[in-house]
C-alpha positions as a Markdown table, in Angstrom:
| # | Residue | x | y | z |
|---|---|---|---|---|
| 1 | Unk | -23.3 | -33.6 | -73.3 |
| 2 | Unk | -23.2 | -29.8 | -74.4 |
| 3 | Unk | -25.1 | -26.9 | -72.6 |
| 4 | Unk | -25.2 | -23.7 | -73.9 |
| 5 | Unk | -26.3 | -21.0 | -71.8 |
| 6 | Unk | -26.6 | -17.5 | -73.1 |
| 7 | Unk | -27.2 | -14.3 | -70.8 |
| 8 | Unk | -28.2 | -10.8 | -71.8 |
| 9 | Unk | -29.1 | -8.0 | -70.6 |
| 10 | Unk | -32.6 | -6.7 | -72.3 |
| 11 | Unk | -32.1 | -3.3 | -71.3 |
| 12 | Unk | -28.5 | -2.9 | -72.9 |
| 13 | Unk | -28.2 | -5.3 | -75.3 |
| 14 | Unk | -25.3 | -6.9 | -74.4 |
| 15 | Unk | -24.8 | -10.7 | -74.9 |
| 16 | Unk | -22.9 | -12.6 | -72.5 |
| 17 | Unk | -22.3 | -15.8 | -74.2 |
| 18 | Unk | -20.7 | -19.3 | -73.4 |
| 19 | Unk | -20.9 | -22.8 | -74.5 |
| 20 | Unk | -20.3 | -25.2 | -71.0 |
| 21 | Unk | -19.4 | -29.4 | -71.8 |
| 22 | Unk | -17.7 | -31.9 | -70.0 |
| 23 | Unk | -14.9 | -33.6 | -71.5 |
| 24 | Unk | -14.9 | -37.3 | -72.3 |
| 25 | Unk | -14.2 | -39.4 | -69.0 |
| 26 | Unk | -10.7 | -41.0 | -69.0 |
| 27 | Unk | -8.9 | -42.6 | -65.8 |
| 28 | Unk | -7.1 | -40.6 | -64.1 |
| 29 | Unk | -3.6 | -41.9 | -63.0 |
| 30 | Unk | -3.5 | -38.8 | -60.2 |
| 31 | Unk | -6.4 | -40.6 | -58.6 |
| 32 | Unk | -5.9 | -44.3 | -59.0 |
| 33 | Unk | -7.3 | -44.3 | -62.2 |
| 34 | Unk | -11.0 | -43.3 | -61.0 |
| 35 | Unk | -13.1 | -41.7 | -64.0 |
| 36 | Unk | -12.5 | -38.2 | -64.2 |
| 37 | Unk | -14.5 | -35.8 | -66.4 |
| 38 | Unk | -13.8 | -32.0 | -66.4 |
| 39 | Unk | -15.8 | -28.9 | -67.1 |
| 40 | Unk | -14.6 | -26.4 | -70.1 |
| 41 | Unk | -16.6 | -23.1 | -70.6 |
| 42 | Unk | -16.1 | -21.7 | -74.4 |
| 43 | Unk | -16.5 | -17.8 | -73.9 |
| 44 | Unk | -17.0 | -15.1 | -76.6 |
| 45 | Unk | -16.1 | -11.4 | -76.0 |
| 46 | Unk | -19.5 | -9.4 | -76.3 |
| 47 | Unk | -17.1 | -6.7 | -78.2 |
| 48 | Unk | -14.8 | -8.9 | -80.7 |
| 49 | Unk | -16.1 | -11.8 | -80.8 |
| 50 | Unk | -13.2 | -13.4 | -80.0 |
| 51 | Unk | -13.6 | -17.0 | -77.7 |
| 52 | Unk | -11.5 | -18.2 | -74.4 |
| 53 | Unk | -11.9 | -21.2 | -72.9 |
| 54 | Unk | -11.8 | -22.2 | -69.2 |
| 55 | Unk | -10.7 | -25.0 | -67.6 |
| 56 | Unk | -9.5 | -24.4 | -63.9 |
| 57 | Unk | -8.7 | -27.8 | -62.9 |
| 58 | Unk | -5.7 | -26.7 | -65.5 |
| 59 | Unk | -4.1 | -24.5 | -62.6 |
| 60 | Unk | -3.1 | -27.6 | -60.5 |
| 61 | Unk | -1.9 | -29.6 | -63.5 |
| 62 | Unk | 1.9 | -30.6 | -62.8 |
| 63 | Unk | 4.8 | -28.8 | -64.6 |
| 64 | Unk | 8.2 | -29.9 | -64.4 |
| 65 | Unk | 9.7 | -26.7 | -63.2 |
| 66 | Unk | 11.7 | -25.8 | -60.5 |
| 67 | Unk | 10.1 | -23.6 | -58.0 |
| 68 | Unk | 13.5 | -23.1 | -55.9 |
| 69 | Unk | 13.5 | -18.9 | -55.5 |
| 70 | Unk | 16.9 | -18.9 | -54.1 |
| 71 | Unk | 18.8 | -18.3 | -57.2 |
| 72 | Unk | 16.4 | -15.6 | -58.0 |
| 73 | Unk | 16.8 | -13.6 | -55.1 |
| 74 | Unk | 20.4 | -13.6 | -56.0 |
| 75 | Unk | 19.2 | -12.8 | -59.6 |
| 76 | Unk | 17.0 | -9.7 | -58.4 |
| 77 | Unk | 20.4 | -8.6 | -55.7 |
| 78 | Unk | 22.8 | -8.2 | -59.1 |
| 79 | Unk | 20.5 | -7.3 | -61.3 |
| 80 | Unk | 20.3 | -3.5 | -59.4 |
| 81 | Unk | 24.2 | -3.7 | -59.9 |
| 82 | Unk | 24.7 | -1.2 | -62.9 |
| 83 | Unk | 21.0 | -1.1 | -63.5 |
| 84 | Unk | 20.2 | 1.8 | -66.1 |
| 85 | Unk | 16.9 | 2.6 | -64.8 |
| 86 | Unk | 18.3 | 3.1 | -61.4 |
| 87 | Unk | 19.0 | 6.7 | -59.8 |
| 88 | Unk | 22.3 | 7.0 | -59.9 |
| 89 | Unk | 23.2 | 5.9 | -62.9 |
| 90 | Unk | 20.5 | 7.0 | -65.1 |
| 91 | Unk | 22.1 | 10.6 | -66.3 |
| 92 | Unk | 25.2 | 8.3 | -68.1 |
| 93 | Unk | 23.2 | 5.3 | -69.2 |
| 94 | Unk | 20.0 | 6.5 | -70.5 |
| 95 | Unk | 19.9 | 7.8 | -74.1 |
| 96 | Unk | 18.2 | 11.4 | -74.6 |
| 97 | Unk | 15.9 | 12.8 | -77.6 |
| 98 | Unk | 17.2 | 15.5 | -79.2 |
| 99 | Unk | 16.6 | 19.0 | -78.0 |
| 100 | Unk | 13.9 | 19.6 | -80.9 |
| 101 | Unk | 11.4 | 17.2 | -79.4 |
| 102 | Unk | 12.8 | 17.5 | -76.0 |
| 103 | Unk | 14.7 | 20.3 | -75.1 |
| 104 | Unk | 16.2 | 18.5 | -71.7 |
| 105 | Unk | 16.5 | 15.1 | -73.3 |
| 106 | Unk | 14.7 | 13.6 | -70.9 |
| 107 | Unk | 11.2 | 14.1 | -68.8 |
| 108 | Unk | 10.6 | 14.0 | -65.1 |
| 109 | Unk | 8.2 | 14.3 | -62.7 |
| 110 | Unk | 9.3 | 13.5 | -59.0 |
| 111 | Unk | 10.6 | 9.7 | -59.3 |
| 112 | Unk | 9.3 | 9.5 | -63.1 |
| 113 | Unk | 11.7 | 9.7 | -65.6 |
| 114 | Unk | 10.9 | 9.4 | -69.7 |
| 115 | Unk | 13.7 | 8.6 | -72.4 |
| 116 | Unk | 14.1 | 7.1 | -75.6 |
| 117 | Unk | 14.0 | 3.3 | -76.2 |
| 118 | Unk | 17.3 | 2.4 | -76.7 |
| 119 | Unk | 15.8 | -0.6 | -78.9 |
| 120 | Unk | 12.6 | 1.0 | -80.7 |
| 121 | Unk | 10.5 | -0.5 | -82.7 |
| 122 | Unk | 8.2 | 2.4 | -83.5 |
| 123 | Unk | 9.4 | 5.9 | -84.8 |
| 124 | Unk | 8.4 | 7.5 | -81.7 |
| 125 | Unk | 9.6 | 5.3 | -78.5 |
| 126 | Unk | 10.0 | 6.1 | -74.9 |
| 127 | Unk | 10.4 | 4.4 | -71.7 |
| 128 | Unk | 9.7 | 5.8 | -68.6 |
| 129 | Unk | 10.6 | 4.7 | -64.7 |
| 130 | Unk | 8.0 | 4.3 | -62.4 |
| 131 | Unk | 9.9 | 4.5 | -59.2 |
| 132 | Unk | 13.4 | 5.0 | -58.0 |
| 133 | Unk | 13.4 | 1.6 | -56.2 |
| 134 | Unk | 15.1 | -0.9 | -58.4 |
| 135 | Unk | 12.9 | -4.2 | -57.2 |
| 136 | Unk | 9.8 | -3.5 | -55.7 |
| 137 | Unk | 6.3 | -5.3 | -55.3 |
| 138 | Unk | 3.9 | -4.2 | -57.3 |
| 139 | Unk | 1.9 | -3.2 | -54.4 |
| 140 | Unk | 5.1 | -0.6 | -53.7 |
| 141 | Unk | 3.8 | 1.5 | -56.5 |
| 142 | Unk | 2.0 | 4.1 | -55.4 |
| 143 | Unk | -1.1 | 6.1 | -57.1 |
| 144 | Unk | 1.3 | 9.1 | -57.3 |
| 145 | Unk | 3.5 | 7.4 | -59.5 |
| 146 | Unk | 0.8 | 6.1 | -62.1 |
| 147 | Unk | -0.6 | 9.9 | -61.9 |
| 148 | Unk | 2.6 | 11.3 | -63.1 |
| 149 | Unk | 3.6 | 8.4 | -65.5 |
| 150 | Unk | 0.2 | 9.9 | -67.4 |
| 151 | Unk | 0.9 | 13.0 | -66.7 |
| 152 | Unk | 4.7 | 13.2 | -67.5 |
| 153 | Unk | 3.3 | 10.8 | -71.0 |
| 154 | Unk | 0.7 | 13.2 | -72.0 |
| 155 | Unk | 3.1 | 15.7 | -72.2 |
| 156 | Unk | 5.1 | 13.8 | -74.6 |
| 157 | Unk | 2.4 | 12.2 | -76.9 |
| 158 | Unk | 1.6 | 16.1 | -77.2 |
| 159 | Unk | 5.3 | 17.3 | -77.9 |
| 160 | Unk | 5.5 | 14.4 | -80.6 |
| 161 | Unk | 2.6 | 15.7 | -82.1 |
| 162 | Unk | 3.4 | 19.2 | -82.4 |
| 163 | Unk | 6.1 | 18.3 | -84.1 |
| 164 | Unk | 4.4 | 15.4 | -86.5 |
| 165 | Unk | 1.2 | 16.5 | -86.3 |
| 166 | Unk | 0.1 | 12.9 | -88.1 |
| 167 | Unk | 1.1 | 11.3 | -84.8 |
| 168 | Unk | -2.2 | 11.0 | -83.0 |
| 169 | Unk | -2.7 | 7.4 | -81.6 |
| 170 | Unk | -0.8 | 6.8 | -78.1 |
| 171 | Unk | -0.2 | 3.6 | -76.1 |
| 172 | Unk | 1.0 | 3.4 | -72.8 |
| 173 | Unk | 2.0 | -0.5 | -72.0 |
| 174 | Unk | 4.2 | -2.4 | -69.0 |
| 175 | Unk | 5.9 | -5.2 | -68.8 |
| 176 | Unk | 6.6 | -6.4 | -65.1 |
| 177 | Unk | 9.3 | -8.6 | -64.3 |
| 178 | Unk | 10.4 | -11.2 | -66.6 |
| 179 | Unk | 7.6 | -13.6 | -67.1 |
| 180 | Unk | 6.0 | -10.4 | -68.8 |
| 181 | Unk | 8.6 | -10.0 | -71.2 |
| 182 | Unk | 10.5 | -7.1 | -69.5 |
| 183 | Unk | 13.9 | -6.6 | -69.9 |
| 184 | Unk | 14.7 | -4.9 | -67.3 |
| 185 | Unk | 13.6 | -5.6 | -63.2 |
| 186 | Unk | 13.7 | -2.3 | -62.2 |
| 187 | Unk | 9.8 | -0.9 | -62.7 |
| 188 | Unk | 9.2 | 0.7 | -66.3 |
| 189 | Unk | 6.4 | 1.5 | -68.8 |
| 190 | Unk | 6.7 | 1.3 | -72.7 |
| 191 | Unk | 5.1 | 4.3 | -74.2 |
| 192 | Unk | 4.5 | 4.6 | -78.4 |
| 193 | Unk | 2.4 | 7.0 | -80.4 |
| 194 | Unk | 1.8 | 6.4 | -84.0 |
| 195 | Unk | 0.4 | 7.7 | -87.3 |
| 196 | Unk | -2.2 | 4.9 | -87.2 |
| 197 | Unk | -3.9 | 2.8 | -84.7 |
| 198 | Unk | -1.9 | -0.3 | -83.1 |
| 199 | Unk | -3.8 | -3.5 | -84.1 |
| 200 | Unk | -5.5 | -4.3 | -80.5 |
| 201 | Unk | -6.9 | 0.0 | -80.4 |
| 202 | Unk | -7.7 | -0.3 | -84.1 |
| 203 | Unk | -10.3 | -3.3 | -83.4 |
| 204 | Unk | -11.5 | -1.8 | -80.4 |
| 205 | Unk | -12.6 | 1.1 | -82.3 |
| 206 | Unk | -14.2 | -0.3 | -85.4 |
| 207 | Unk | -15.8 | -2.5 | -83.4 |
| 208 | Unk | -17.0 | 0.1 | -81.4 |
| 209 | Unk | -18.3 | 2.0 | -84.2 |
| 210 | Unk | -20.1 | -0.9 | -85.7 |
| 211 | Unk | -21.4 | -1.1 | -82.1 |
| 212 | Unk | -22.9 | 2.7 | -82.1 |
| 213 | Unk | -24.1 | 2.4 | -85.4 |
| 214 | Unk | -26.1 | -0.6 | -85.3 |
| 215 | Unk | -27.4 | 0.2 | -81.7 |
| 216 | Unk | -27.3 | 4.1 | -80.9 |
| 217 | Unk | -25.3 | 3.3 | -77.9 |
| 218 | Unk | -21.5 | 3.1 | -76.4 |
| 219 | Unk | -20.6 | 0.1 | -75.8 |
| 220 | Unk | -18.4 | 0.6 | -73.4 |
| 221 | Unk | -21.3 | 2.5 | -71.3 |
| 222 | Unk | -23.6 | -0.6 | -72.2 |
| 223 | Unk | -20.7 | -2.8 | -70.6 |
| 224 | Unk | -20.8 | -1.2 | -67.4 |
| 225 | Unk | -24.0 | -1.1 | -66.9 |
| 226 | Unk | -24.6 | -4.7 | -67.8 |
| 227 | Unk | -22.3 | -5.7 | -65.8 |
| 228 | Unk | -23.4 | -3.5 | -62.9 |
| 229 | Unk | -26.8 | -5.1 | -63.4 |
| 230 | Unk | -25.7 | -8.7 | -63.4 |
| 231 | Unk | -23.6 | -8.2 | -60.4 |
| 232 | Unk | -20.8 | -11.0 | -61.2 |
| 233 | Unk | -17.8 | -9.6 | -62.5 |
| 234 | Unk | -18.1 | -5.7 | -61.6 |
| 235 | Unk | -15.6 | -5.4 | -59.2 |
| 236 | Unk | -15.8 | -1.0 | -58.4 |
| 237 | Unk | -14.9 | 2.1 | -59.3 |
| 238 | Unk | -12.0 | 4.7 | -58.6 |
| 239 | Unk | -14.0 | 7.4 | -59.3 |
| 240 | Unk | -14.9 | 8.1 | -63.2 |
| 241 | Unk | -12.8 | 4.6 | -63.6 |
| 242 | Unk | -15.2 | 1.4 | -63.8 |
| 243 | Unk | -13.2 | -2.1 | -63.1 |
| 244 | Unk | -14.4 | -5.4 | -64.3 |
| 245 | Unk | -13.1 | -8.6 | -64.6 |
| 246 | Unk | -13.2 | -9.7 | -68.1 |
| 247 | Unk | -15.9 | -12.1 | -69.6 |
| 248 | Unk | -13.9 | -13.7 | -72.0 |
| 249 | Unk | -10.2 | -12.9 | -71.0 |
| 250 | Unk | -7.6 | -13.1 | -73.4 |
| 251 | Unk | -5.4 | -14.7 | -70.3 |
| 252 | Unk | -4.8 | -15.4 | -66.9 |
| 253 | Unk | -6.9 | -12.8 | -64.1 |
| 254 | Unk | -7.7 | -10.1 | -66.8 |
| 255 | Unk | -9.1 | -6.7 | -65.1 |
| 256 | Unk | -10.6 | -4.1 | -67.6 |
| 257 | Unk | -10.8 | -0.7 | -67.0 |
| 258 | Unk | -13.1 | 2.0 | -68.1 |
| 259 | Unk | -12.5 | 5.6 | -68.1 |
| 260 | Unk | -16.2 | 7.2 | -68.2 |
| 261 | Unk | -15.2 | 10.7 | -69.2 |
| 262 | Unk | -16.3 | 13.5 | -71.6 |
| 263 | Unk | -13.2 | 12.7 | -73.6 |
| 264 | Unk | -12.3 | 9.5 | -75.6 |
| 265 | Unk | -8.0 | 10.1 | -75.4 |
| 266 | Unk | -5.4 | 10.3 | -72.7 |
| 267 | Unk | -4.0 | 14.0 | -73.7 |
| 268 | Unk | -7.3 | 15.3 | -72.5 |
| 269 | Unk | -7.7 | 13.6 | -69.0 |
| 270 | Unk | -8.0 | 16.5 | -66.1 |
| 271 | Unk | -5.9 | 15.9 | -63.2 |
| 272 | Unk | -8.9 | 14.6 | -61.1 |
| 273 | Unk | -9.3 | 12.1 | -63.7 |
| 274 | Unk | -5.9 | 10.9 | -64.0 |
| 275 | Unk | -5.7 | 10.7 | -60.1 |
| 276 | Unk | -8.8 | 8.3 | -60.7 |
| 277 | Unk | -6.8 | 6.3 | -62.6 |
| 278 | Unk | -3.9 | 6.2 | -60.4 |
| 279 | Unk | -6.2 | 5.3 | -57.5 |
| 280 | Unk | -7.8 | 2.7 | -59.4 |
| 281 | Unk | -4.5 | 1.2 | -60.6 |
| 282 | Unk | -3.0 | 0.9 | -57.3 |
| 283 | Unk | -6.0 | -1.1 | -55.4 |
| 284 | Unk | -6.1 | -3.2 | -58.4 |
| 285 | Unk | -2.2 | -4.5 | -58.3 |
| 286 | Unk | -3.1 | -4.5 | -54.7 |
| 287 | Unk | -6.0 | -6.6 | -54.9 |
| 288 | Unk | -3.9 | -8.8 | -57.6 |
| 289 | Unk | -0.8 | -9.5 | -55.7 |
| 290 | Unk | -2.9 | -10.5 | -53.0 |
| 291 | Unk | -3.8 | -13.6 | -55.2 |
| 292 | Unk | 0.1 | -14.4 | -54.7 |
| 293 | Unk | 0.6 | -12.8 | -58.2 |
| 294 | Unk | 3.8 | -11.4 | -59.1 |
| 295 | Unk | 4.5 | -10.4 | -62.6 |
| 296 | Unk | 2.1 | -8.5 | -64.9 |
| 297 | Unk | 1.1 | -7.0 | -68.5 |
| 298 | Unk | -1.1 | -3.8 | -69.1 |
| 299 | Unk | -2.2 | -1.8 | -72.4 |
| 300 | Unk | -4.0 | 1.7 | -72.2 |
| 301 | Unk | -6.0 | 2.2 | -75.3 |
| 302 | Unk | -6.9 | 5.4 | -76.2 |
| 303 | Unk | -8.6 | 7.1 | -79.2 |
| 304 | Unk | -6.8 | 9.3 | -81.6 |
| 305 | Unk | -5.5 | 12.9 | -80.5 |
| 306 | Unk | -7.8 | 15.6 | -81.6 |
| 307 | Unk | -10.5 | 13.5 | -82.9 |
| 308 | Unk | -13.3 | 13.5 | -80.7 |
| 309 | Unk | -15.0 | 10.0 | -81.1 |
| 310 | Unk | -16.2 | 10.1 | -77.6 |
| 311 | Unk | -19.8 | 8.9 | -78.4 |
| 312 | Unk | -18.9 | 5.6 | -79.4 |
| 313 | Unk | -15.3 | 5.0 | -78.0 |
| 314 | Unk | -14.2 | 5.2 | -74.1 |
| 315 | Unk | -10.5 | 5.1 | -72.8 |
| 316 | Unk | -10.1 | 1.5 | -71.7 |
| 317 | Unk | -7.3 | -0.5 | -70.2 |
| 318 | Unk | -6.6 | -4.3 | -69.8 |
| 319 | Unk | -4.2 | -5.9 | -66.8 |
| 320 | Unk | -3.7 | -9.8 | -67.7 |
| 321 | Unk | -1.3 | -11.2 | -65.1 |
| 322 | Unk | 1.9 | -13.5 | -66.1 |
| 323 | Unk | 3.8 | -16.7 | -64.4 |
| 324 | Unk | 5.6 | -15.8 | -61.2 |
| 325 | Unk | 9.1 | -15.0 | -61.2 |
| 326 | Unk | 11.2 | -18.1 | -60.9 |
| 327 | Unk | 14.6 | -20.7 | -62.3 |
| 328 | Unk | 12.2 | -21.7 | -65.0 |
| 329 | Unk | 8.7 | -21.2 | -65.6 |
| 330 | Unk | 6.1 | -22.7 | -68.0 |
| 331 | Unk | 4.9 | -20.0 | -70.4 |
| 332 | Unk | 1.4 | -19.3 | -70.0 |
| 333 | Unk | 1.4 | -18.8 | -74.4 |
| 334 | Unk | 1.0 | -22.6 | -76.1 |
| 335 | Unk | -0.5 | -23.4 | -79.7 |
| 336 | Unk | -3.8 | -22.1 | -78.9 |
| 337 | Unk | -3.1 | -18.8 | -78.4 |
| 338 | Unk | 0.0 | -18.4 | -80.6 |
| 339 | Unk | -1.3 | -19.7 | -83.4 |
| 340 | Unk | -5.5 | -20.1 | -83.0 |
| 341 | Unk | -6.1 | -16.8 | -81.0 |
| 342 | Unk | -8.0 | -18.5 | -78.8 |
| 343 | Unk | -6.6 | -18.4 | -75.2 |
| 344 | Unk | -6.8 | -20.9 | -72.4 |
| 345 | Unk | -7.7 | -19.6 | -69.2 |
| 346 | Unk | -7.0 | -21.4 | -66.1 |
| 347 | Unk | -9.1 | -18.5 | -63.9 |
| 348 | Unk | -12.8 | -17.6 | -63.2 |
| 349 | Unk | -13.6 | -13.7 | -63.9 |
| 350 | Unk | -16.5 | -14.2 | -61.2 |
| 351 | Unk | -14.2 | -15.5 | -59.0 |
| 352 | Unk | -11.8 | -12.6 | -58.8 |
| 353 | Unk | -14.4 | -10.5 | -59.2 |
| 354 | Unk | -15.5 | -11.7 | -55.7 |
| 355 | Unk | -12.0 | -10.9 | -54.7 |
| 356 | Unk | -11.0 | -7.9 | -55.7 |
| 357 | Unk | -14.1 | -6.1 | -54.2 |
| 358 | Unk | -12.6 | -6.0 | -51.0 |
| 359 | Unk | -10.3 | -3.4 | -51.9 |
| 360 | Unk | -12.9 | -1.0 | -53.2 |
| 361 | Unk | -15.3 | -1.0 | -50.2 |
């Protein structure tokens, strides 16, 4: 009982493919053993080929967890007690670079602050504070604060490189809350620049290349207008920043971003463009938490510094979002993704899609 459907667009040639079947019936012992047959969608990503599945009926499935948020409150109360990140005690518990790289040990901007990683594991390592607040919604971060995070990073990746001039590939990532993998409440982004590409920028860009070479085109400029075109998972822009919810997500609620600029890495965003992104990144949270979502993972992916590669390779970010913060949660990583790559999706891109336009009209 397979149906494949598969959806392209003629005048940019990209190919939006799934695979749709419904499972075997079985009786269902949630509804006095009736017949029950479900619907999984097999997705692959037009740009890695990659495939997700979907299944939403799994979002209702039971979980034996317990959902009681009063130990957590309690949890997020003594967790800003001799916080790190937090303003008053980040001059004696913060660790500082050395005054070769940077001369004050430390980078700020307003309420942004930029240090070493205490725990690296890259050569170059930083973490940076979004806000002074110590536990915030998501939706408390303001534009202003992404805009200097970028700005306040740039700096750095720049510094680094001056210095180690084979140092050209940057990421900017955050963990949010627990269920992301932080290790800290209080708000913070991990920032690492590298002699080579990390794995996920790496197969972005030879991808992209293969891309450009086989078709003349970017990819990334095919994408949006595709998905302009088709109408189902563009969600907006924020300026020269296209949003869209992901085709085939790698998990939960993905949201990809597009920077559509004459540049193909972060050190050479103008100000206008980084307030883009800043603008952009704050209706999306926004838009996000109003799903009742609470914890959250992003990657910036950028192409090298001082290699122009603009013609086949865009400035893209991906925001999947993570279980809420609780006693004891169900991780949202099982077999299939850990050790098949293939991740199961319990959301419909479409569907937030539909959603998430609200906050750009």
């Amino acid at each position: 009982m397979k149906a494949e459907r598969k959806l392209s667009n003629k005048n940019n040639g990209i190919n939006f493919v799934k695979k749709c079947y419904r499972t075997i019936p079985i009786h269902n012992p949630l509804d006095n053993f009736e017949l029950d047959t479900q619907t999984i969608e097999v997705r692959k990503d037009p740009l890695t080929e990659r495939e997700s599945r979907i299944n939403i009926e799994r979002a209702i499935r039971p979980k034996q967890v317990d959902n009681n948020l009063i130990d957590v409150r309690r949890f997020l109360q003594e967790s800003a007690k001799d916080c790190p990140f937090c303003q008053d005690n980040t001059e004696v518990s913060t660790p500082k670079f050395q005054e070769d790289l940077i001369n004050s040990g430390r980078m700020r901007l307003r309420q942004f602050t930029l240090f070493p990683n205490l725990y690296p594991f890259n050569k170059y390592h930083a973490v940076g504070i979004l806000t002074e607040d110590h536990f915030t919604d998501i939706t408390a971060i303001k534009s202003e604060n992404y805009q200097d995070c970028f700005r306040i990073c740039n700096d750095f990746f720049l510094k680094v490189n001056a210095k180690d001039p084979d140092y050209i590939y940057p990421l900017i990532s955050l963990n949010f809350l627990q269920p992301s993998g932080a290790s800290f409440v209080h708000p913070h982004v991990q920032i690492l620049i590298d002699s080579k590409p990390f794995e996920e920028t790496r197969l972005f860009i030879e991808k992209c290349l293969r891309y450009y070479k086989k078709k003349s085109r970017n990819y990334w400029e095919d994408l949006i207008k595709s998905e302009q075109e088709l109408g189902l998972r563009y969600i907006g822009d924020s300026g020269c920043v296209k949003w869209i919810a992901s085709f085939a997500p790698r998990s939960n609620n993905e949201v990809i971003g597009i920077i559509k600029s004459k540049t193909s890495c972060l050190t050479e965003l103008n100000n206008d463009e980084i307030a883009d992104l800043g603008e952009g990144l704050s209706k999306i949270f926004r838009g996000l938490s109003s799903l009742g979502l609470q914890s959250f993972n992003m990657s910036v992916y950028s192409g090298p510094l001082k290699k122009e590669i603009t013609e086949y390779f865009l400035i893209n970010l991906r925001i999947i979002s993570r279980p809420n913060l609780r006693n004891l949660y169900t991780s949202d990583k099982g077999f299939m993704e850990i050790l098949q790559e293939e991740p199961i999706i319990s959301s419909v891109p479409e569907e937030n899609s539909k959603k998430l336009k609200a906050f750009f009209d």
